[in-house]
Structure formats: C-alpha cells, structure tokens
Jmol script that loads the backbone (N, CA, C; Angstrom):
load data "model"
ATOM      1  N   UNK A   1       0.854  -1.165   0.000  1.00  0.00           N
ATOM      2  CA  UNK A   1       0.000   0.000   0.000  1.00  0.00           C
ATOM      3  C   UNK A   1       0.901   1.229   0.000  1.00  0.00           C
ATOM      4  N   UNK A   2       0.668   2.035  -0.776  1.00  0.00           N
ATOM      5  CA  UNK A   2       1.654   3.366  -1.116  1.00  0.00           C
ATOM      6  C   UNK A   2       0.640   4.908  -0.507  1.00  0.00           C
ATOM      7  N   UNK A   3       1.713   5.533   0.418  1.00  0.00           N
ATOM      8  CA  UNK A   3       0.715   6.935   0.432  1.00  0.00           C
ATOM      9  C   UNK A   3       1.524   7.923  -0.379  1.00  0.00           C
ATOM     10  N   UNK A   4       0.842   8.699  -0.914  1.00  0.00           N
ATOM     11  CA  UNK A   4       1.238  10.016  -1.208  1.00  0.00           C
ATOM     12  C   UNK A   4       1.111  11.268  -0.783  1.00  0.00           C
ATOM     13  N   UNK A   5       2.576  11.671  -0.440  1.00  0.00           N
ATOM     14  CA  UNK A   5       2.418  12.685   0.256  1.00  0.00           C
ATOM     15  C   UNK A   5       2.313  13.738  -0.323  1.00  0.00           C
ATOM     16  N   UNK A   6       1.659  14.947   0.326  1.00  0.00           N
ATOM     17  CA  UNK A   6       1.635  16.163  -0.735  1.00  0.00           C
ATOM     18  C   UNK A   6       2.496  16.953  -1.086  1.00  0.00           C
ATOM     19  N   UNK A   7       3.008  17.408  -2.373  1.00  0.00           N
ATOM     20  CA  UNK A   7       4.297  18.138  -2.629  1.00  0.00           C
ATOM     21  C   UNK A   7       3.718  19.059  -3.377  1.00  0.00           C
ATOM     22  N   UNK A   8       4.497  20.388  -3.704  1.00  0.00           N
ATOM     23  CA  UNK A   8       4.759  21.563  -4.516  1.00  0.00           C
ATOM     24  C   UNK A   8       6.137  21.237  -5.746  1.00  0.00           C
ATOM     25  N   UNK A   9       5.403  21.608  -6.473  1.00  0.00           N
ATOM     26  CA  UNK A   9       6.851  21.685  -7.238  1.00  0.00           C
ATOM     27  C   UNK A   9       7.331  23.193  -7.143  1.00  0.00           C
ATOM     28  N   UNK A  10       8.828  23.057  -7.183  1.00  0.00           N
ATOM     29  CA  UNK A  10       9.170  24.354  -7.350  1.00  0.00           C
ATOM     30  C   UNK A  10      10.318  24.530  -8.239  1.00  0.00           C
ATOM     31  N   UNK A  11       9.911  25.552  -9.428  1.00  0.00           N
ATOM     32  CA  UNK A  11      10.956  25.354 -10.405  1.00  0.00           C
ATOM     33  C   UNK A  11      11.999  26.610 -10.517  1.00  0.00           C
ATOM     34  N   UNK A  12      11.529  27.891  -9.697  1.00  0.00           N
ATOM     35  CA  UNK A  12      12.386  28.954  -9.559  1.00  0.00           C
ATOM     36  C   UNK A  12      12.435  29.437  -8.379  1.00  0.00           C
ATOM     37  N   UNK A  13      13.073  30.860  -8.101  1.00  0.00           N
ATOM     38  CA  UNK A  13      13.359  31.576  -7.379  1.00  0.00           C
ATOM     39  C   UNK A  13      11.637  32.551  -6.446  1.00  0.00           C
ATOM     40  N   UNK A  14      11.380  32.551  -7.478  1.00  0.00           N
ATOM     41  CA  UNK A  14      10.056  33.183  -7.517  1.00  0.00           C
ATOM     42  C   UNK A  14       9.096  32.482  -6.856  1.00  0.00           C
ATOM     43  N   UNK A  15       8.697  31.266  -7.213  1.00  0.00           N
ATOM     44  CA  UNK A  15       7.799  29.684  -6.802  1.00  0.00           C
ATOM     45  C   UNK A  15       8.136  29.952  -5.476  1.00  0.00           C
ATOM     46  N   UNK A  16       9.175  29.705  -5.386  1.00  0.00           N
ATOM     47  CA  UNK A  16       9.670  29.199  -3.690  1.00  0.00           C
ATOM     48  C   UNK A  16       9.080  30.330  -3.089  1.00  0.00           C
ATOM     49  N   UNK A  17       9.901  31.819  -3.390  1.00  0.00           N
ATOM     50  CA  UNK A  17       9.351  32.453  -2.444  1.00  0.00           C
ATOM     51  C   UNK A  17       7.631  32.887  -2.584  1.00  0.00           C
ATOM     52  N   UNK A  18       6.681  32.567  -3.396  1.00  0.00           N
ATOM     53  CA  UNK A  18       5.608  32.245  -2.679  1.00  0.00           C
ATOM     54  C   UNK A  18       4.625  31.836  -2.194  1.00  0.00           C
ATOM     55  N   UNK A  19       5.725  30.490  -2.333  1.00  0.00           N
ATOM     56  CA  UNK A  19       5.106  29.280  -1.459  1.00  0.00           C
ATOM     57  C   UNK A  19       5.476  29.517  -0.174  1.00  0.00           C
ATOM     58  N   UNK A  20       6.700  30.151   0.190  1.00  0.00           N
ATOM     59  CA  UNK A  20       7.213  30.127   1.638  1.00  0.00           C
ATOM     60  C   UNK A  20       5.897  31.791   2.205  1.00  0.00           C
ATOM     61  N   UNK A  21       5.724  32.554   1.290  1.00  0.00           N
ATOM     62  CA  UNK A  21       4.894  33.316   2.019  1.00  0.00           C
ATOM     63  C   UNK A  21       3.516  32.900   2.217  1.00  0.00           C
ATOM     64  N   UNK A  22       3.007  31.999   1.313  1.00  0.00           N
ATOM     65  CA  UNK A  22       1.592  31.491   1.317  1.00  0.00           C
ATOM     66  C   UNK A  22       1.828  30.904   3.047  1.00  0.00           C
ATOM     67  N   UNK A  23       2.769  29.957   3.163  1.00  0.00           N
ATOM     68  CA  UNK A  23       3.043  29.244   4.159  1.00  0.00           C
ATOM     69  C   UNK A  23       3.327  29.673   5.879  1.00  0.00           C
ATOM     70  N   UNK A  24       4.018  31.078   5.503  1.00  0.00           N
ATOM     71  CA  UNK A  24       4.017  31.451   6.524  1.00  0.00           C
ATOM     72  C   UNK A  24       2.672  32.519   6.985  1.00  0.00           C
ATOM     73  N   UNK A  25       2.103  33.095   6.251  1.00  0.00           N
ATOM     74  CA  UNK A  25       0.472  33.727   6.175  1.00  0.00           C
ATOM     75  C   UNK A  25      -0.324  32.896   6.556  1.00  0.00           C
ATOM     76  N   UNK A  26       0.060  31.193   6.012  1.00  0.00           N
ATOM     77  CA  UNK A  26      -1.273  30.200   6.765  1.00  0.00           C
ATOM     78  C   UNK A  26      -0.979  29.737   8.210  1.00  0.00           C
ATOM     79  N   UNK A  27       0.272  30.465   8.835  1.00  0.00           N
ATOM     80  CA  UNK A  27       0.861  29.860   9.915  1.00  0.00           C
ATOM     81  C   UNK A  27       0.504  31.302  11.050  1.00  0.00           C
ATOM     82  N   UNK A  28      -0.015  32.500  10.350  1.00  0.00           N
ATOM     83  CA  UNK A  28      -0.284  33.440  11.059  1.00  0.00           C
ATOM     84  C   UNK A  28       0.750  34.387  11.232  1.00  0.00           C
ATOM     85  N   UNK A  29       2.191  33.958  10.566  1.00  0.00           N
ATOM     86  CA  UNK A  29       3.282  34.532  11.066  1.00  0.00           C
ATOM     87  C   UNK A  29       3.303  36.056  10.643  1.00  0.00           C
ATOM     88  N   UNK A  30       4.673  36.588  10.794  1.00  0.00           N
ATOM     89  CA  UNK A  30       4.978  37.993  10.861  1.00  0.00           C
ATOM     90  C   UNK A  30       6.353  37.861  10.033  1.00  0.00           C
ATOM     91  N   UNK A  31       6.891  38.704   9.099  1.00  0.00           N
ATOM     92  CA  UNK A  31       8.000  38.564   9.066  1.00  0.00           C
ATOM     93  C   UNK A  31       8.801  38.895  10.501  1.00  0.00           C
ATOM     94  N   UNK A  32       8.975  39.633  10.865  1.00  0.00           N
ATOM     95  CA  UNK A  32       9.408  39.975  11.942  1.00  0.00           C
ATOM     96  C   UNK A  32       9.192  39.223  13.458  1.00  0.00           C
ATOM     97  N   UNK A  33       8.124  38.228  13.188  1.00  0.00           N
ATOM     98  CA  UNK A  33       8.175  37.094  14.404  1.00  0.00           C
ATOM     99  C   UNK A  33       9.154  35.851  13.678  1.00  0.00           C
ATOM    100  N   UNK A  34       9.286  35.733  12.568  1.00  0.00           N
ATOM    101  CA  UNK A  34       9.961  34.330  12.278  1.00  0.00           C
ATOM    102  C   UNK A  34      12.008  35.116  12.291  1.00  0.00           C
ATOM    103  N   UNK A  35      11.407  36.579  12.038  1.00  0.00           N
ATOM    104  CA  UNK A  35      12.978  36.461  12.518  1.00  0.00           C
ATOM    105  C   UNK A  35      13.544  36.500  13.631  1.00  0.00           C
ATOM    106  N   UNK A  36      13.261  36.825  14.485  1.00  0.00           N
ATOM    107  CA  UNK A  36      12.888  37.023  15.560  1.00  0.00           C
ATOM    108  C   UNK A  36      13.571  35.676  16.681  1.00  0.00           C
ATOM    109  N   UNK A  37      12.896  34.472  15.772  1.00  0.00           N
ATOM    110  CA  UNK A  37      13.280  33.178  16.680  1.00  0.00           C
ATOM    111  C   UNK A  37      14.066  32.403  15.568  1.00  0.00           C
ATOM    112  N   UNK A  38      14.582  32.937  14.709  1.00  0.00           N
ATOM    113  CA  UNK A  38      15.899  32.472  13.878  1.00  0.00           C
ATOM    114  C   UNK A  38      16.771  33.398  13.755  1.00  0.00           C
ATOM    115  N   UNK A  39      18.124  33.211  12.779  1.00  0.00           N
ATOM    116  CA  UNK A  39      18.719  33.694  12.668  1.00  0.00           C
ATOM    117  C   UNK A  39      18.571  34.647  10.993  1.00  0.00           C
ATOM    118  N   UNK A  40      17.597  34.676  10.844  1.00  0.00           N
ATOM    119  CA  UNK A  40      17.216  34.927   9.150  1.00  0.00           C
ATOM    120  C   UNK A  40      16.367  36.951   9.461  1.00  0.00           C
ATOM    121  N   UNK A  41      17.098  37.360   9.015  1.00  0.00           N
ATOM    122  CA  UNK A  41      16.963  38.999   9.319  1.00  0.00           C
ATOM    123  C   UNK A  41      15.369  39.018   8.256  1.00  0.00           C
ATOM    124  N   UNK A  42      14.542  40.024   8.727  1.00  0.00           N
ATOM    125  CA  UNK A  42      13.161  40.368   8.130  1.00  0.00           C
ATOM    126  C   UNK A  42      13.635  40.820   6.562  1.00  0.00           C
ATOM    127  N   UNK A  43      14.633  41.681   6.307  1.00  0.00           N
ATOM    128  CA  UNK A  43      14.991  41.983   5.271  1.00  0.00           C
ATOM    129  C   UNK A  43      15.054  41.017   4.336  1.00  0.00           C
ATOM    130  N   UNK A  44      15.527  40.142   4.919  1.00  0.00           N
ATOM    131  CA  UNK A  44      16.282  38.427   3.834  1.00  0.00           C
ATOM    132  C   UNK A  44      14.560  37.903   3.603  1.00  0.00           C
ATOM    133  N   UNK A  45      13.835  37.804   4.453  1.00  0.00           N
ATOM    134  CA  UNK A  45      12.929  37.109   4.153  1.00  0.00           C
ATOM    135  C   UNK A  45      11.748  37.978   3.142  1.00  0.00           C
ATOM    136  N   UNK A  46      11.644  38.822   3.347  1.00  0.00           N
ATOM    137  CA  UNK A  46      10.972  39.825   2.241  1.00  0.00           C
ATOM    138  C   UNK A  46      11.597  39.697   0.981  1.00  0.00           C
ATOM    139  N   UNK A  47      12.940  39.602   0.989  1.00  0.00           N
ATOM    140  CA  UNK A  47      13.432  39.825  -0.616  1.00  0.00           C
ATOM    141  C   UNK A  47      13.639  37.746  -1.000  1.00  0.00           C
ATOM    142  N   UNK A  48      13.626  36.903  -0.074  1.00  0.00           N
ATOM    143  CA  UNK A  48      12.983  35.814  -0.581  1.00  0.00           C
ATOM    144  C   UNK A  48      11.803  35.593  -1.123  1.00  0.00           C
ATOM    145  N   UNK A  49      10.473  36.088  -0.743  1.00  0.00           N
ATOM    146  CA  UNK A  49       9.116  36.165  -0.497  1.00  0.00           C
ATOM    147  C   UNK A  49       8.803  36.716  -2.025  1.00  0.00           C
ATOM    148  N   UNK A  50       9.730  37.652  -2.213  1.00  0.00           N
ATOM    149  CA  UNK A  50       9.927  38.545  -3.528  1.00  0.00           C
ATOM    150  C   UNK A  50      10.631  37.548  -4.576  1.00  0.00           C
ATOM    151  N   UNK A  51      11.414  36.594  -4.566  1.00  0.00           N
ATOM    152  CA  UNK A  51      11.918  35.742  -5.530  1.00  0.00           C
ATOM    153  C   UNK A  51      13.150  36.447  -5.503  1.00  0.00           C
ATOM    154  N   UNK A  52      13.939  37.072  -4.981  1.00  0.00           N
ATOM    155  CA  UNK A  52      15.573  37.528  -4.880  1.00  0.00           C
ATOM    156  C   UNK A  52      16.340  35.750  -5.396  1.00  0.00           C
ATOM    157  N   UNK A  53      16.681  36.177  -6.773  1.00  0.00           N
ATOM    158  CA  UNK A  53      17.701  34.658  -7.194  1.00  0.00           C
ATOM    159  C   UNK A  53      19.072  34.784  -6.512  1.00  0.00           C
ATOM    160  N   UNK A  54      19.490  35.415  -5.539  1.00  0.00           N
ATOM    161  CA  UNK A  54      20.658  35.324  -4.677  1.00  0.00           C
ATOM    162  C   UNK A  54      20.758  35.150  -3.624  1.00  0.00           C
ATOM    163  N   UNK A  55      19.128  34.703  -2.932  1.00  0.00           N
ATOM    164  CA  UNK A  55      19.386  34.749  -1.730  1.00  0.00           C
ATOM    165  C   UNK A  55      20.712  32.855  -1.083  1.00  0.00           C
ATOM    166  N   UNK A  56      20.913  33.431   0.396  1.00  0.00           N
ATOM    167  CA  UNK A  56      22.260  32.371   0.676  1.00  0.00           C
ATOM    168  C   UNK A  56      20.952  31.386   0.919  1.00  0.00           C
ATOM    169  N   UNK A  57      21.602  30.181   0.340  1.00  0.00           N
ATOM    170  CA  UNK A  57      20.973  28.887   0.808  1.00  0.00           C
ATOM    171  C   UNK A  57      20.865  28.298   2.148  1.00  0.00           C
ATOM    172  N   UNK A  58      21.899  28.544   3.166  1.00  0.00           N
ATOM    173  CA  UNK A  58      21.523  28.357   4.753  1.00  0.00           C
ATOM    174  C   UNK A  58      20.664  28.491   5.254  1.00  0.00           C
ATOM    175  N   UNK A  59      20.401  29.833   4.907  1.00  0.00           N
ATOM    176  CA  UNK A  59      19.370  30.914   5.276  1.00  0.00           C
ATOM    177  C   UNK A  59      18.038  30.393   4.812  1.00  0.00           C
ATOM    178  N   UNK A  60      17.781  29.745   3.799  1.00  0.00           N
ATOM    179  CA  UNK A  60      16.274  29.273   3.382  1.00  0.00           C
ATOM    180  C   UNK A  60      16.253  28.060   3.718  1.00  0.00           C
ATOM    181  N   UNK A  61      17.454  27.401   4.055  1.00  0.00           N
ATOM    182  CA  UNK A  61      16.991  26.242   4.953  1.00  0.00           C
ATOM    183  C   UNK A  61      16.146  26.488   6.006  1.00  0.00           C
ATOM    184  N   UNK A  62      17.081  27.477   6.603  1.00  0.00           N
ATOM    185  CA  UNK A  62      16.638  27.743   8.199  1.00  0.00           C
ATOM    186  C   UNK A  62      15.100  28.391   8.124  1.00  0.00           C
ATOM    187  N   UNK A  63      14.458  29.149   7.295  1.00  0.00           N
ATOM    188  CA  UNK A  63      13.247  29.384   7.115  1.00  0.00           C
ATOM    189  C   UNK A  63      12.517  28.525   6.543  1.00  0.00           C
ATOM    190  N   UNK A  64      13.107  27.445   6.137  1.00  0.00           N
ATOM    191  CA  UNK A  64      12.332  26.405   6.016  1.00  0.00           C
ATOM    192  C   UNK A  64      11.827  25.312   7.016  1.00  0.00           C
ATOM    193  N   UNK A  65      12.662  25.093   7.694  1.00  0.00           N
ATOM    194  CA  UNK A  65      12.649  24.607   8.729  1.00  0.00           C
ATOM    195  C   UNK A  65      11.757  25.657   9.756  1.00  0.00           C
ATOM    196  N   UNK A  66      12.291  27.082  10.174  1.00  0.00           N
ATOM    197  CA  UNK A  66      11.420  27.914  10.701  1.00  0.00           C
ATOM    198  C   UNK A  66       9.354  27.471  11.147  1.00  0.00           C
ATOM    199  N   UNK A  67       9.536  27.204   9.221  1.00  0.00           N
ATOM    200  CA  UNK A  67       7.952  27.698   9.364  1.00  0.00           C
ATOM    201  C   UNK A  67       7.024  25.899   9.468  1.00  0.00           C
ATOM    202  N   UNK A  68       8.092  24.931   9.820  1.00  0.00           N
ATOM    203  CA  UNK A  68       7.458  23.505   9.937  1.00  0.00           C
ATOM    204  C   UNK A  68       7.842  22.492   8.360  1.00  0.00           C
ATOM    205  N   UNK A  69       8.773  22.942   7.388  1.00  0.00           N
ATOM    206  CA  UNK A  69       8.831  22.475   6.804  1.00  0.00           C
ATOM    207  C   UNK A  69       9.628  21.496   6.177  1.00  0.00           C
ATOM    208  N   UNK A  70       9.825  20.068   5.345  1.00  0.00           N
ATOM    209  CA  UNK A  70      10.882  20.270   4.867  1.00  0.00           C
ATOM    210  C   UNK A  70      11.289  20.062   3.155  1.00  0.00           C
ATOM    211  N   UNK A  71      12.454  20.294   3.373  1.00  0.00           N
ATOM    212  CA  UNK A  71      12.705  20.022   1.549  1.00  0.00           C
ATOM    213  C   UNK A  71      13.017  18.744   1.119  1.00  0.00           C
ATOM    214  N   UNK A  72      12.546  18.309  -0.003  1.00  0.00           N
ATOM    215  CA  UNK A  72      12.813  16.885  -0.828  1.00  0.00           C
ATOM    216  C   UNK A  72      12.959  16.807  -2.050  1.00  0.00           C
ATOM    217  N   UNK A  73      14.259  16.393  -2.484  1.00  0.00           N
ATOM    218  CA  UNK A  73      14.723  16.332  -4.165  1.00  0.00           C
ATOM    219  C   UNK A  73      13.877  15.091  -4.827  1.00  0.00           C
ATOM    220  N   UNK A  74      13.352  15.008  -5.674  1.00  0.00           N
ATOM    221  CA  UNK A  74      13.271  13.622  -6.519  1.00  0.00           C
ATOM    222  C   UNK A  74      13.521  14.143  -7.944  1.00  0.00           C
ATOM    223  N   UNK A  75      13.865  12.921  -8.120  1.00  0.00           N
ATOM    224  CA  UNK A  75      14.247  12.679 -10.039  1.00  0.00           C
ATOM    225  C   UNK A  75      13.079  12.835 -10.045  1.00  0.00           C
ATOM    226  N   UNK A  76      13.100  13.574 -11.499  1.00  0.00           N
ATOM    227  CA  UNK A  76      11.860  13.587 -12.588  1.00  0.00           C
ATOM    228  C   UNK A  76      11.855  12.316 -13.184  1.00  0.00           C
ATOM    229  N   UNK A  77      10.304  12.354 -12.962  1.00  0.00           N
ATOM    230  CA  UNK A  77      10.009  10.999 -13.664  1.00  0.00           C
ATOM    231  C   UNK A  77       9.747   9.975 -12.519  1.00  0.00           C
ATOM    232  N   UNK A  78      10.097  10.401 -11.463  1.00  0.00           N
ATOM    233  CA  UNK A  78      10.613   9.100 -10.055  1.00  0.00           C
ATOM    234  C   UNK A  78       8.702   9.075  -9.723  1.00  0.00           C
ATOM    235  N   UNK A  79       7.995  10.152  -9.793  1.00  0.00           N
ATOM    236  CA  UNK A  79       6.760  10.240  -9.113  1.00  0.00           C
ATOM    237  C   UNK A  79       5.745   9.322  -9.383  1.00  0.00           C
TER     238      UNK A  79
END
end "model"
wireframe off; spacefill off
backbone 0.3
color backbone group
C-alpha cells in the first residue's frame, strides 16, 4: 500500500518564495516574528518572499525549517 504525500513543485526563485509566504500567512506569522526566533533577518525574508535569485541557501533552509517544513529532491520521472 503506497501513500502520497503532498508536494509543490518548485521550479524557480520566484515559486519558492511564494510558497514560503503562502506558508508562513497560513501559519499566522509575521515577518518579523519568524525572525525574531531564527537567525534569518526580516529583510532576507521579504526579498525571498519577492523571488531575490541570490538569496544564501543556509538561510532558506533555516526558514524552512522555521515555518514547519521540509525540503525533498526527486528525479523527474521518479513520481
């Protein structure tokens, strides 16, 4: 018996960030409360939210993790 779990695809810079704002809006958050209890400055997360293609990758871990989440690679085609 197989479950499927629910995923997003995300193919840019843009996607991500707003999926991570959909995500943190359904979580009630603040920019300024999620920075607050990480190390990820309100600034960084606005210009993620915005699709910034430079933001540092640590850093969107850690807001990923932040807001309950996590990340998963699969091959195309694997689904």
């Amino acid at each position: 018996m197989s479950s499927t779990i629910p995923s997003t695809r995300v193919k840019n810079p843009e996607e991500l960030g707003r999926y991570l704002l959909k995500e943190r809006r359904s979580l009630k958050l603040t920019q300024k409360e999620i920075s607050e209890f990480t190390d990820v400055g309100r600034k960084f997360i606005l210009e993620l939210e915005k699709g910034k293609k430079n933001a540092r990758i640590g850093k969107v871990f850690e807001l990923i993790d932040a807001l309950g989440m996590e990340l998963h690679l699969v091959k195309r085609g694997d689904r």
